[in-house]
C-alpha positions in Angstrom: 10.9 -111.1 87.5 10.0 -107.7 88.8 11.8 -106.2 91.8 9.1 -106.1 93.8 9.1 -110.1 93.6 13.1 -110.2 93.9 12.4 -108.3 97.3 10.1 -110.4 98.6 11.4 -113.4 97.5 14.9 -113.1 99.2 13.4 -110.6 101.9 14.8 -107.0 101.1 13.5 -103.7 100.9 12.0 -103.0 97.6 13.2 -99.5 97.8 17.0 -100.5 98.4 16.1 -102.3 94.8 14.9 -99.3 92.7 17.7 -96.8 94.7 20.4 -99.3 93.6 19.4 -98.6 90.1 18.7 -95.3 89.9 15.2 -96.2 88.7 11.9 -94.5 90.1 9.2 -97.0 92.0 6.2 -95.2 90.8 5.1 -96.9 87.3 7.8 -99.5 87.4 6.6 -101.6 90.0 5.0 -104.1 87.6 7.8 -104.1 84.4 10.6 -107.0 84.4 14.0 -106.8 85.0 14.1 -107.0 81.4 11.6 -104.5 80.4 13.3 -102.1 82.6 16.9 -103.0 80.8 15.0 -102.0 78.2 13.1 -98.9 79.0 16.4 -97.1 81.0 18.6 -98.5 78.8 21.1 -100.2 80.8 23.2 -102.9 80.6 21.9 -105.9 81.8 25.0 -107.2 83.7 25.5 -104.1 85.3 21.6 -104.6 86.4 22.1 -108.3 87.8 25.5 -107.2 89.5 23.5 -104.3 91.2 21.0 -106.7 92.5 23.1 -109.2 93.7 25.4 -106.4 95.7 22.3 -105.5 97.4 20.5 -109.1 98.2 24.1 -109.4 100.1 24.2 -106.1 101.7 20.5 -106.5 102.8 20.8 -110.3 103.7 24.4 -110.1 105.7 25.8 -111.6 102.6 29.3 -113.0 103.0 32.3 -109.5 103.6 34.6 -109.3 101.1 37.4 -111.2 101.6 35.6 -113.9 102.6 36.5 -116.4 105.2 35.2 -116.1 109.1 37.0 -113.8 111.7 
C-alpha cells in the first residue's frame, strides 16, 4: 500500500502521512510502505506505529486512557 492510498482509504491528509515519517512527498508518492522501509531504512514497526498514531489523531481516534468522559 502507498500512503497516498492509506490516506484516502481511511480519509487523512496525505501530507500528515509523509510529515509523520520524516519522508519527502515528491518521488515517493507511488513506492509501498515497504519500498519506503526499504529505501529510508527504517524499521518497519516504528513505520506502522507512526501510521496508526496518525489515522487516530486525524480520525478522532479513541484519547488515551480510554473510556468516555
Amino acid at each position: 500500500m502507498t500512503l497516498p492510498y492509506i490516506a484516502r482509504a481511511y480519509g487523512v491528509p496525505e501530507d500528515a502521512l509523509f510529515e509523520a515519517l520524516t519522508i519527502p512527498k515528491a518521488g515517493n508518492e507511488r513506492l509501498s510502505v515497504k519500498q519506503l522501509v526499504i529505501k529510508y531504512d527504517r524499521d518497519p514497526q516504528a513505520m506502522r506505529q507512526a501510521i496508526q498514531q496518525v489515522l487516530l489523531r486525524e480520525q478522532g481516534g479513541p484519547t488515551p486512557g480510554g473510556g468516555t468522559p
